[in-house]
Backbone and ligand atoms as CSV (ligand in chain L), in Angstrom:
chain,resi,resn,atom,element,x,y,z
A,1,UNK,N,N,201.870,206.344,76.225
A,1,UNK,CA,C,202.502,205.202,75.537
A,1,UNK,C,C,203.945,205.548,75.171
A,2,UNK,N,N,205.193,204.890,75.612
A,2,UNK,CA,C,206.269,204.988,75.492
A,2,UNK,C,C,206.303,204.710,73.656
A,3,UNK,N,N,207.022,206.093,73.391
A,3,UNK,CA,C,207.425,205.860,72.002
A,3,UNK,C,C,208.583,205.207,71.806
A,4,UNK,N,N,208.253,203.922,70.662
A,4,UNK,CA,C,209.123,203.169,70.269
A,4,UNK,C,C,210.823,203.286,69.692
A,5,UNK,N,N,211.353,203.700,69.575
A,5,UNK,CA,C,212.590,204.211,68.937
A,5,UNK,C,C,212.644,203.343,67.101
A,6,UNK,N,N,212.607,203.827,66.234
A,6,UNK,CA,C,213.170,203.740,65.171
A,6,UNK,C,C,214.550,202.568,65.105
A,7,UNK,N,N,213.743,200.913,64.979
A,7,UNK,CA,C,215.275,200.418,64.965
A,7,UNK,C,C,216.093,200.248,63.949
A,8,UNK,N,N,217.430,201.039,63.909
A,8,UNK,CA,C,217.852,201.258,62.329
A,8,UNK,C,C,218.253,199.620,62.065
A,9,UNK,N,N,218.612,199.677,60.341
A,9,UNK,CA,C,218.734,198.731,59.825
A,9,UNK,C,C,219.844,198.235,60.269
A,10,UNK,N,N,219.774,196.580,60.491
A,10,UNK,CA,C,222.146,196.282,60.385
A,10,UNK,C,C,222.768,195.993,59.124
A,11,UNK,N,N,223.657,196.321,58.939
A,11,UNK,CA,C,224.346,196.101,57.818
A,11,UNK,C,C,224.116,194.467,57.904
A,12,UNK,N,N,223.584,193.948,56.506
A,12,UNK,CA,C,224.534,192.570,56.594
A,12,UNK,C,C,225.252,191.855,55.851
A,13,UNK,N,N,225.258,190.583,55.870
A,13,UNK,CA,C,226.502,190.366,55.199
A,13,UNK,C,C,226.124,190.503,53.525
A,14,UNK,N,N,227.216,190.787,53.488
A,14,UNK,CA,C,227.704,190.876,51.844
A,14,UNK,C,C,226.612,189.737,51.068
A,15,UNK,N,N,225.561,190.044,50.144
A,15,UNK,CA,C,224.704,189.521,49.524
A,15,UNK,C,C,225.422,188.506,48.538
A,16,UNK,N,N,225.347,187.121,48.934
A,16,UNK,CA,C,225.743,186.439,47.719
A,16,UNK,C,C,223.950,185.770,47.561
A,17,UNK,N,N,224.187,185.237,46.388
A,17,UNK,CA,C,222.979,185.040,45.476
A,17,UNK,C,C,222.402,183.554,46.081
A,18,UNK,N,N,221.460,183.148,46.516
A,18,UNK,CA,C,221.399,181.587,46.554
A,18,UNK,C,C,221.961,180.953,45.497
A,19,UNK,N,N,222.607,179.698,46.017
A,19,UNK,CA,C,222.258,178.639,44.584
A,19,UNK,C,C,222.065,177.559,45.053
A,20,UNK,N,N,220.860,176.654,44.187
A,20,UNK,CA,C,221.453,175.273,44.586
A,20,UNK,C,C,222.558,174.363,45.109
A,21,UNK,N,N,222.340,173.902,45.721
A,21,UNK,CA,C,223.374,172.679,46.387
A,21,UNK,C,C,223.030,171.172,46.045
A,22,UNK,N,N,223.040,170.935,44.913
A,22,UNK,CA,C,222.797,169.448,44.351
A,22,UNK,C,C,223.241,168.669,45.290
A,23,UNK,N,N,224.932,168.599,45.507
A,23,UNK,CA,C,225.871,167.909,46.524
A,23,UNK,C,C,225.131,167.197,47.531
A,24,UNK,N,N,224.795,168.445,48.493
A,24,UNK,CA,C,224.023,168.611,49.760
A,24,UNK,C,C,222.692,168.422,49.352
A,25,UNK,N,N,222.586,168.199,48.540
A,25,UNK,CA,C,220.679,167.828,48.409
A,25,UNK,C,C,220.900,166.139,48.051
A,26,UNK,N,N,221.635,165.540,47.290
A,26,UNK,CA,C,221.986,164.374,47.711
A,26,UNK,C,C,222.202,163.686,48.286
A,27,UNK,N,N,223.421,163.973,49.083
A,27,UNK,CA,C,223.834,163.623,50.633
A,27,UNK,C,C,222.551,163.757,51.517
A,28,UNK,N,N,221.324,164.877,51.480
A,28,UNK,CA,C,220.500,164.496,52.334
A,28,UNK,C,C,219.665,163.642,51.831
A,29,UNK,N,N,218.947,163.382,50.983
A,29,UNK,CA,C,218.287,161.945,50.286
A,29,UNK,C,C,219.311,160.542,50.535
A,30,UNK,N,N,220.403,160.554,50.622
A,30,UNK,CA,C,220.986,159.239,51.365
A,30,UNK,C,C,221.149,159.194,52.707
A,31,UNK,N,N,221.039,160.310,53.359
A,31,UNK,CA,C,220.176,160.306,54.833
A,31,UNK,C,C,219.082,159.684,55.061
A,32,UNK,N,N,218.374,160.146,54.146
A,32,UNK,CA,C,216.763,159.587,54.549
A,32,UNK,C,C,216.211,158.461,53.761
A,33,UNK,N,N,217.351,157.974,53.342
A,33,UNK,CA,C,217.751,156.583,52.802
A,33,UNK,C,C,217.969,155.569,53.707
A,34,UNK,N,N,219.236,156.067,54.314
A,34,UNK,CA,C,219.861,155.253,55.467
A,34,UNK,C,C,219.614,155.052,56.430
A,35,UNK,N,N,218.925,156.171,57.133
A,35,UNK,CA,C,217.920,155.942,58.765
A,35,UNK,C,C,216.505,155.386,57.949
A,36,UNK,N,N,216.120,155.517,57.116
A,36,UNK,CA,C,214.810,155.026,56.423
A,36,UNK,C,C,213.675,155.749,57.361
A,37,UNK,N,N,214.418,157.430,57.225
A,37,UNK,CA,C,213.320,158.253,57.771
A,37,UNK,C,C,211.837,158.224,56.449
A,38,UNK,N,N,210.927,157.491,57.321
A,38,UNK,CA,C,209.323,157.204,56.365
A,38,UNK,C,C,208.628,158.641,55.263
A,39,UNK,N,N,208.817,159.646,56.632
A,39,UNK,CA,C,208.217,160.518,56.843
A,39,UNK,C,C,208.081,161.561,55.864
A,40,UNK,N,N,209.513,161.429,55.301
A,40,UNK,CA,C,210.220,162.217,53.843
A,40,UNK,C,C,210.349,161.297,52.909
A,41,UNK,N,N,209.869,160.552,52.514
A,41,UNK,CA,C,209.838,160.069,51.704
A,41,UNK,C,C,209.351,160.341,49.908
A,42,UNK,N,N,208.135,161.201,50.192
A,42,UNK,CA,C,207.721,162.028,49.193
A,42,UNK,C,C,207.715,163.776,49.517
A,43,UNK,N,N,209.030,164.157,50.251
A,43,UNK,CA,C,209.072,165.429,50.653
A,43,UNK,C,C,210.081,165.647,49.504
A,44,UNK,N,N,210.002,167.059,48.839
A,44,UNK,CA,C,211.130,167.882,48.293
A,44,UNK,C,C,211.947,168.569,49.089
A,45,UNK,N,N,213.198,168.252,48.945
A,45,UNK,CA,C,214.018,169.328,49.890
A,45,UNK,C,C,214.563,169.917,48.995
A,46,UNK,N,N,215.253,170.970,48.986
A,46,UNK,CA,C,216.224,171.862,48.457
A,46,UNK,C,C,217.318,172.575,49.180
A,47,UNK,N,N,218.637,172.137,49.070
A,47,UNK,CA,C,219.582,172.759,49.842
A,47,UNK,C,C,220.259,174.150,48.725
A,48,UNK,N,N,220.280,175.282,49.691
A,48,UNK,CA,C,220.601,176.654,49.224
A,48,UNK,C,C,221.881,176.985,50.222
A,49,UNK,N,N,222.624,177.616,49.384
A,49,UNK,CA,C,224.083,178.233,49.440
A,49,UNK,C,C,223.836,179.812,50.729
A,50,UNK,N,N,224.086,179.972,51.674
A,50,UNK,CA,C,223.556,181.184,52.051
A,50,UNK,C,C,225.445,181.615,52.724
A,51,UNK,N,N,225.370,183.179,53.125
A,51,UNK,CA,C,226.177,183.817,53.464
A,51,UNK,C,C,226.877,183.678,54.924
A,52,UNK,N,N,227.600,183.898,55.515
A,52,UNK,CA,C,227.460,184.176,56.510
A,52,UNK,C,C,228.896,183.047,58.042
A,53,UNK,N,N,228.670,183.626,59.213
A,53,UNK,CA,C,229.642,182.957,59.391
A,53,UNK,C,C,228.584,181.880,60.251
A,54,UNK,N,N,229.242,180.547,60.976
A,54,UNK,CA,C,229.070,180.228,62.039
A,54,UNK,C,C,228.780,180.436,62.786
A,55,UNK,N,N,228.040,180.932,64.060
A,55,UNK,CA,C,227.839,181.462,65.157
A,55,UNK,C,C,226.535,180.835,66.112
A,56,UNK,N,N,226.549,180.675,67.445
A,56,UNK,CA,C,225.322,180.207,68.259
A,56,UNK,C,C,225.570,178.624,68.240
A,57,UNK,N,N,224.677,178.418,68.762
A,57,UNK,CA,C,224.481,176.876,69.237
A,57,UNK,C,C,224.584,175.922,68.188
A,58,UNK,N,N,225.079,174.538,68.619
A,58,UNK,CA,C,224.933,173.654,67.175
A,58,UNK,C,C,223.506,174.058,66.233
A,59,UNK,N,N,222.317,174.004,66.799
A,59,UNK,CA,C,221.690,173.778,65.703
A,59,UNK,C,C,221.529,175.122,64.865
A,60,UNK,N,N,221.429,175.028,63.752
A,60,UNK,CA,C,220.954,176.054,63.053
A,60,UNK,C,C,222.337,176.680,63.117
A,61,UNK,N,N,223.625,176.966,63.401
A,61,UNK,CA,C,225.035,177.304,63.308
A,61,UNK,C,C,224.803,177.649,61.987
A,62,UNK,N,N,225.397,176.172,61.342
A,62,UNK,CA,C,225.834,176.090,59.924
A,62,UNK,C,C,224.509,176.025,58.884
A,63,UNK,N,N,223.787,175.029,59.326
A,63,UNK,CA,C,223.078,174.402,58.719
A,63,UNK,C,C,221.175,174.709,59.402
A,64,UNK,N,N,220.336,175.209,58.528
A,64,UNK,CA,C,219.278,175.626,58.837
A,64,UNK,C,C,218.115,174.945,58.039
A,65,UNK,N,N,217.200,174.889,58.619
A,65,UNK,CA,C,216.102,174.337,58.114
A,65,UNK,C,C,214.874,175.107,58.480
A,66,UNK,N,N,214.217,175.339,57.083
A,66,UNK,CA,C,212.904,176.040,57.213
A,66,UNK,C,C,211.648,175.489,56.396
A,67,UNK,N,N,210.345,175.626,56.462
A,67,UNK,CA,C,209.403,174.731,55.929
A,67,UNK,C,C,209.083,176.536,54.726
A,68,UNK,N,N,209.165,175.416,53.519
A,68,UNK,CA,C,209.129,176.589,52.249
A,68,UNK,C,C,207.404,176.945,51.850
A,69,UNK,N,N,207.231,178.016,52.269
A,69,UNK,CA,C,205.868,178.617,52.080
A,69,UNK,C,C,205.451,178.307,50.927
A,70,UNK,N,N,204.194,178.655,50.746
A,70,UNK,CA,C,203.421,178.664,49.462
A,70,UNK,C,C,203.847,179.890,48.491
A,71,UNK,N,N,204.052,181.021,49.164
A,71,UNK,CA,C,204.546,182.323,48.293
A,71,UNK,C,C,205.710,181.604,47.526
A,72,UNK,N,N,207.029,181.357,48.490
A,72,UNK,CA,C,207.812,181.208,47.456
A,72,UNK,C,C,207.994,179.816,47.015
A,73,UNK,N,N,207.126,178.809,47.110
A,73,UNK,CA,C,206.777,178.221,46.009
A,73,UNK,C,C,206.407,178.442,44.900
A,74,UNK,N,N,205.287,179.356,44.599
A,74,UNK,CA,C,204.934,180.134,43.483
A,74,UNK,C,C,206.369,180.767,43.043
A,75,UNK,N,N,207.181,181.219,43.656
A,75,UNK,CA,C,208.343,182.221,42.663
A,75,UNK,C,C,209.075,180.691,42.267
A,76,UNK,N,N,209.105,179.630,43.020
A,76,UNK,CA,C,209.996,178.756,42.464
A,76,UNK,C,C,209.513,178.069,41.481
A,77,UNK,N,N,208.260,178.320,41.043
A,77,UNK,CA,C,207.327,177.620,40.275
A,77,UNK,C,C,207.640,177.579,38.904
A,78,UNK,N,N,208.887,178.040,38.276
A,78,UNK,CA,C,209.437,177.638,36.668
A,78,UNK,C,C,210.275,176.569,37.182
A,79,UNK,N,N,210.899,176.253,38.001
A,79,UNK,CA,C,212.256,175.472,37.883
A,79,UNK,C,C,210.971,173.928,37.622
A,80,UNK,N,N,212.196,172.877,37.403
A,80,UNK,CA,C,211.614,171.653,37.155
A,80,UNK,C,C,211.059,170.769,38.241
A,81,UNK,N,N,211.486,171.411,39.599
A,81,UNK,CA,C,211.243,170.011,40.680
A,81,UNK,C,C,209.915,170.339,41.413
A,82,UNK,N,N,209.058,171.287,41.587
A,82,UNK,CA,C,207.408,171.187,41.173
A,82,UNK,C,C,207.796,171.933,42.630
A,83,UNK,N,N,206.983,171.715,43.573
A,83,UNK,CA,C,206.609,171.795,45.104
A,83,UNK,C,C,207.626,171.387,45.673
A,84,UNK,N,N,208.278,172.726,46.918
A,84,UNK,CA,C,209.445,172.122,47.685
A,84,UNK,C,C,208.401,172.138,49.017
A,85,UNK,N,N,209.269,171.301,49.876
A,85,UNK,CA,C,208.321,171.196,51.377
A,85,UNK,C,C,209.739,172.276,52.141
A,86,UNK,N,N,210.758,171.674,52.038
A,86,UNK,CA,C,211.745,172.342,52.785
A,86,UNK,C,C,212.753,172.459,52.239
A,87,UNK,N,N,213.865,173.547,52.982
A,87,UNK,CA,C,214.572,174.317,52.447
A,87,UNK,C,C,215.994,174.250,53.739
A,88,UNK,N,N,216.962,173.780,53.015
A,88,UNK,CA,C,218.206,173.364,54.159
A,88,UNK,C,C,219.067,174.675,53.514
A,89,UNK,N,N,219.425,176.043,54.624
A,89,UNK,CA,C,220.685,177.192,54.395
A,89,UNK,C,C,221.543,176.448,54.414
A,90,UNK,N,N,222.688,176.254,53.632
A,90,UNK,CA,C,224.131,176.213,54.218
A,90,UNK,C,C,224.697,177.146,54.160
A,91,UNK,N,N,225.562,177.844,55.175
A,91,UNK,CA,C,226.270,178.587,55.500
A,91,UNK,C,C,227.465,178.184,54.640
A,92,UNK,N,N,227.737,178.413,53.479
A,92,UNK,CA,C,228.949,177.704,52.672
A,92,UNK,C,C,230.418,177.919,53.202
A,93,UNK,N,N,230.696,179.139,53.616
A,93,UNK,CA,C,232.034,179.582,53.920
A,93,UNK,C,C,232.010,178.808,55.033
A,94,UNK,N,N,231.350,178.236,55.774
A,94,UNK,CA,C,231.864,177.608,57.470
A,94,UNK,C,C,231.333,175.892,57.205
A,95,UNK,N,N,230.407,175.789,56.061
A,95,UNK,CA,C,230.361,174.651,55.586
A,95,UNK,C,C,231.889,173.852,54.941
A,96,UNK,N,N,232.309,174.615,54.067
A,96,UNK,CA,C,233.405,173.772,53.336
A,96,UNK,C,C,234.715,173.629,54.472
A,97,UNK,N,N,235.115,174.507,55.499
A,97,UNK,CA,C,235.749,173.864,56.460
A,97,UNK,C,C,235.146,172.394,57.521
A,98,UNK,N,N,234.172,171.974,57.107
A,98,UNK,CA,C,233.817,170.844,57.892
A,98,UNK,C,C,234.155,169.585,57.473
A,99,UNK,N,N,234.685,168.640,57.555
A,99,UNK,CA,C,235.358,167.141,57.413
A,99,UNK,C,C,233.697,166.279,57.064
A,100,UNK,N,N,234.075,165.302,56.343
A,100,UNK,CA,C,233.068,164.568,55.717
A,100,UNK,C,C,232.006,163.941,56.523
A,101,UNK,N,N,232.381,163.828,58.016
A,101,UNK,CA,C,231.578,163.458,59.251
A,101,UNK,C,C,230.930,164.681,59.580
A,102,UNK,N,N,231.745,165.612,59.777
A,102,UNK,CA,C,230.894,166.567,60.121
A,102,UNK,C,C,229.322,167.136,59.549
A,103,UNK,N,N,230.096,167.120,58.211
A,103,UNK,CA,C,228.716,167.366,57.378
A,103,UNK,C,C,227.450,166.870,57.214
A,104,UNK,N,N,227.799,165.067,57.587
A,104,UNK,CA,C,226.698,164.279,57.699
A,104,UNK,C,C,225.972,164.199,58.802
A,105,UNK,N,N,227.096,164.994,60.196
A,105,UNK,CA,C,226.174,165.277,61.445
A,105,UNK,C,C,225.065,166.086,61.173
A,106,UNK,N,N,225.625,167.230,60.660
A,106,UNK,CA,C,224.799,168.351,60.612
A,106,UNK,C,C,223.627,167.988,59.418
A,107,UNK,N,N,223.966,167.324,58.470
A,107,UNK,CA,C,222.785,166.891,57.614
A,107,UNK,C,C,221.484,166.255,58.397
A,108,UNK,N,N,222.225,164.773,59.064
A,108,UNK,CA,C,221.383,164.335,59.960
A,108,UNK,C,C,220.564,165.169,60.763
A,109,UNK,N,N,220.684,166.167,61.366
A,109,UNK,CA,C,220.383,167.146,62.130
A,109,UNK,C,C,219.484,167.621,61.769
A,110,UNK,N,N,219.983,168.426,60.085
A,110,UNK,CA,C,218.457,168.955,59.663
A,110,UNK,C,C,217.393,168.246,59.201
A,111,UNK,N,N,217.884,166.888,58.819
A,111,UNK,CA,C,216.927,165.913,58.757
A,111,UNK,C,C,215.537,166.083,59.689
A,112,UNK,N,N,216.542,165.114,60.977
A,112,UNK,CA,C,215.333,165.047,62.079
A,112,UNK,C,C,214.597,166.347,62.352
A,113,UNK,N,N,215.161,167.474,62.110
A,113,UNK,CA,C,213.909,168.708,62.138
A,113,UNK,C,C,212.897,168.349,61.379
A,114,UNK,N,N,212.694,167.614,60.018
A,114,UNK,CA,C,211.611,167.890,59.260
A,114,UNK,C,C,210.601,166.579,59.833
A,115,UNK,N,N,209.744,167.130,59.797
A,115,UNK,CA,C,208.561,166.308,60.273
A,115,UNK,C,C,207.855,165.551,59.440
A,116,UNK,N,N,207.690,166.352,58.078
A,116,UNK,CA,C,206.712,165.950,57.178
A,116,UNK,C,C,205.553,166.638,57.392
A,117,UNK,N,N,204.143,166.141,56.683
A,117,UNK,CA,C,202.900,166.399,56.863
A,117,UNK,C,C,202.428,166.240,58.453
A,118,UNK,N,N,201.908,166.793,59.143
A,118,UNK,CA,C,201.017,166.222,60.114
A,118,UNK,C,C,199.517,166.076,60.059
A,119,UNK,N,N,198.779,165.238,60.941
A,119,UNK,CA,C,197.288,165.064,60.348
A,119,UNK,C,C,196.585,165.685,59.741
A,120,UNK,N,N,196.328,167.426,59.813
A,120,UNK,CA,C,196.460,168.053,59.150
A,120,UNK,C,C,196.149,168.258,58.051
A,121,UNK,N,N,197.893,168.002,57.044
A,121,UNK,CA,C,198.050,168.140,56.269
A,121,UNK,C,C,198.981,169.414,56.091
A,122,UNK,N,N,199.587,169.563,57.069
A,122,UNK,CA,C,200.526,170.666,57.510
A,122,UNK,C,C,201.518,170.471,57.713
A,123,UNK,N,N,202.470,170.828,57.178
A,123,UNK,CA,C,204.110,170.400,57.204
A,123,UNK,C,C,204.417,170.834,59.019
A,124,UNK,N,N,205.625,170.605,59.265
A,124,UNK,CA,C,205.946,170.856,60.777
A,124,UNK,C,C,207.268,170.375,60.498
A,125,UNK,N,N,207.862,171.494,61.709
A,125,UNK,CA,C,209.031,171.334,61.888
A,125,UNK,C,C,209.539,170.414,63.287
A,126,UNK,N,N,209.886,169.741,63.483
A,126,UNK,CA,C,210.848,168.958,64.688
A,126,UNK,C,C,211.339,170.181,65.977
A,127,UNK,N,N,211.172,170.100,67.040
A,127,UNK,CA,C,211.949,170.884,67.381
A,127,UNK,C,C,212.131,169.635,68.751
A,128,UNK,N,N,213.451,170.132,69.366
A,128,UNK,CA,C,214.373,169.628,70.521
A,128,UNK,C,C,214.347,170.491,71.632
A,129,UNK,N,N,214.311,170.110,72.668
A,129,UNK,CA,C,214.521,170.751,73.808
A,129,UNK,C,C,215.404,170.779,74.036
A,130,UNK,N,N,216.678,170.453,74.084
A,130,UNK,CA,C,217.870,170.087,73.941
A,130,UNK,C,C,218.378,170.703,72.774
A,131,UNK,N,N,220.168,170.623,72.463
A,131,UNK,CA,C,220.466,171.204,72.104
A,131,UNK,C,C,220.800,169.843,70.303
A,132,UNK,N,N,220.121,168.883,70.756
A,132,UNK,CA,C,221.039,167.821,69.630
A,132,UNK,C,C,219.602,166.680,69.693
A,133,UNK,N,N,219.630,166.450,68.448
A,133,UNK,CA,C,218.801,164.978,68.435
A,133,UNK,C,C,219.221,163.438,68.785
A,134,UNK,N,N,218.719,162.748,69.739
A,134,UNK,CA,C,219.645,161.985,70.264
A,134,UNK,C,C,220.545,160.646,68.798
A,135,UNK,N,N,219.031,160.723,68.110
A,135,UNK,CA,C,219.454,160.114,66.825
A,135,UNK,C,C,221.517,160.310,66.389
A,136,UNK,N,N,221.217,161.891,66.616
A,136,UNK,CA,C,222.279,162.342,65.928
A,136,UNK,C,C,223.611,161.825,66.909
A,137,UNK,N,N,223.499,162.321,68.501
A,137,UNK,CA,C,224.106,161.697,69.334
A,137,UNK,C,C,224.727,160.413,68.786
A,138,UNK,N,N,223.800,159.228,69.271
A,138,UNK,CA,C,223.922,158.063,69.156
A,138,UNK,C,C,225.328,157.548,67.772
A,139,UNK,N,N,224.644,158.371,66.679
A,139,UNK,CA,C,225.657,158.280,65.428
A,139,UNK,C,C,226.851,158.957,65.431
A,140,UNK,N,N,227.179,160.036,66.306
A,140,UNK,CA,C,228.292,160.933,66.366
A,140,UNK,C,C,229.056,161.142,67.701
A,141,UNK,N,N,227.945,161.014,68.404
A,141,UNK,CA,C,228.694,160.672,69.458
A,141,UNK,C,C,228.227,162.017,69.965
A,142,UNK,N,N,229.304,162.816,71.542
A,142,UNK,CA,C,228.716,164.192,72.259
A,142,UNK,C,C,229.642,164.679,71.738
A,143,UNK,N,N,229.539,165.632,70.702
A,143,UNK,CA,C,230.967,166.184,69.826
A,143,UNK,C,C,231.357,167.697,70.396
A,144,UNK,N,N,230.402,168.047,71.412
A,144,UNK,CA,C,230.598,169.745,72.002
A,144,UNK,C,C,230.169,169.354,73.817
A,145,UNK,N,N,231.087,169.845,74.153
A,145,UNK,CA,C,230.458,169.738,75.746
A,145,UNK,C,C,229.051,170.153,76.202
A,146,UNK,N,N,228.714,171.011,75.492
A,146,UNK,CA,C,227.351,171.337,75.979
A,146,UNK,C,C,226.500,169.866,75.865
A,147,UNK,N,N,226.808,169.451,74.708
A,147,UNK,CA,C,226.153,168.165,73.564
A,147,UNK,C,C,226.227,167.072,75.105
A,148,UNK,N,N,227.718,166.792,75.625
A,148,UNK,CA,C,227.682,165.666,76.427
A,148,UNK,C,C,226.729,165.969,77.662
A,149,UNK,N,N,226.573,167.189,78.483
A,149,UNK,CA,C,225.607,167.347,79.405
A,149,UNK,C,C,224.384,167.118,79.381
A,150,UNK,N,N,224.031,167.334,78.202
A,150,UNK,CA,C,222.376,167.200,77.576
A,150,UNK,C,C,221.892,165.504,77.772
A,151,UNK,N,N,223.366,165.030,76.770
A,151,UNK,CA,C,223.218,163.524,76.509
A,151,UNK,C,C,222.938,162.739,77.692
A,152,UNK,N,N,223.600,163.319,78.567
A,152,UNK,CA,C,223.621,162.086,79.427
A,152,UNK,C,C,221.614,162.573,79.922
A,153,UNK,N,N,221.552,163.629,80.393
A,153,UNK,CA,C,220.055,163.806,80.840
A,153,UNK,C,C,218.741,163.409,79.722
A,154,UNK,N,N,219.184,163.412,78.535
A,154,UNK,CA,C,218.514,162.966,77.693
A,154,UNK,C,C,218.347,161.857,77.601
A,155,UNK,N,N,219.163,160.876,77.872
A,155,UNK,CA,C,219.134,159.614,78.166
A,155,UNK,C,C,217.516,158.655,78.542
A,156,UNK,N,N,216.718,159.678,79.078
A,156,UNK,CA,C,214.808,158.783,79.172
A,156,UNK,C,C,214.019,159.478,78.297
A,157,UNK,N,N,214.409,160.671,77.521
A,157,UNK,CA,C,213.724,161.065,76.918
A,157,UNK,C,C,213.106,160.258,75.354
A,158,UNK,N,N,212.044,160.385,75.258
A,158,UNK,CA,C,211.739,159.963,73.980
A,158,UNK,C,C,212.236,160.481,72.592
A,159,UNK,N,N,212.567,159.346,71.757
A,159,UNK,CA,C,213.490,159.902,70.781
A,159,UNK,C,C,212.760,160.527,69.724
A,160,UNK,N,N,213.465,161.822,69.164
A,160,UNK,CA,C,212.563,162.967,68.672
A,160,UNK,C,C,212.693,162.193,66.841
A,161,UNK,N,N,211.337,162.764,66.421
A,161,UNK,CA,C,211.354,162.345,64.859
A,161,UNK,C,C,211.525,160.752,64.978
A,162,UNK,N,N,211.098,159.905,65.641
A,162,UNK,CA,C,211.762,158.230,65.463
A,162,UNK,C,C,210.257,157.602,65.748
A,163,UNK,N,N,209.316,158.708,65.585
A,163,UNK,CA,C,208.197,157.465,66.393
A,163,UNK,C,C,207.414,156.662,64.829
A,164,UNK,N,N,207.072,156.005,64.927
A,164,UNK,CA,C,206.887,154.677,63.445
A,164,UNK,C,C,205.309,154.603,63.769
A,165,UNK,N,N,204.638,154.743,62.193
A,165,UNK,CA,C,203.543,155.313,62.131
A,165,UNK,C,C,202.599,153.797,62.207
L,1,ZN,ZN,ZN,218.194,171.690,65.788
């Protein structure tokens, strides 16, 4: 059996602390206001401040979305807003260079990742084969070349997060 090598740690970035993002936790509740995504309707989100630069493909760049476990629900379990379902990173330093459109792309974005409950009773995340939700397209337009190649082939695909229960 080939012995594994020891993979050392990477440095990373400089630890800043989460914090809330009221702002951005607003702005996404008038997202899911305005498309009258159903699905979130009784979902908690919480947008958190995270480190770091820009880098990789639109999604998940700036703006990340993850479905918030039960563990750290329990650690979040003094604050006042009870049960989060999900949890939006912003990359703040590459966030505050983005223009007021931009931000709402990328909001939109992490939107359509969240799924909600599924039959279940299991949260789920959205995912794209592609690099963009056409939703988001449609509202922003192909804002990265990669974005316009997709678009146009995306064009028969069924639209992700839009199906009406
Ligand atoms: Zn994405």
């Amino acid at each position: 059996m080939a012995r594994r090598a020891r993979a050392p740690k990477k440095p990373k970035d400089p630890k800043i602390e989460p914090e809330r993002l009221p702002l951005v936790e607003k702005a996404i509740h008038e997202l899911i206001a305005e498309y009258q995504i159903g699905n979130l309707e009784r979902i908690t989100i919480v947008a958190r401040s995270k480190a770091g630069k820009a880098s990789g493909p639109p999604c998940g760049r700036i703006v990340k979305v993850s479905i918030v476990s039960k563990a750290v629900n329990a650690l979040l379990k003094d604050e006042e807003i009870g049960a989060v379902q999900y949890a939006v990173d912003v990359k703040v330093h590459a966030w505050d260079k983005l223009d007021a459109d931009e931000k709402k792309r990328e909001l939109l974005h992490a939107v359509c990742h969240m799924g909600g409950y599924d039959d279940h009773d299991r949260l789920f995340l959205v995912q794209h084969e592609i690099e963009e939700f056409q939703r988001v397209v449609d509202v922003f337009g192909a804002y990265a070349p990669s974005i316009t190649k997709f678009a146009k082939a995306a064009k028969q695909l069924p639209l992700a997060g839009t199906e009406k229960k």
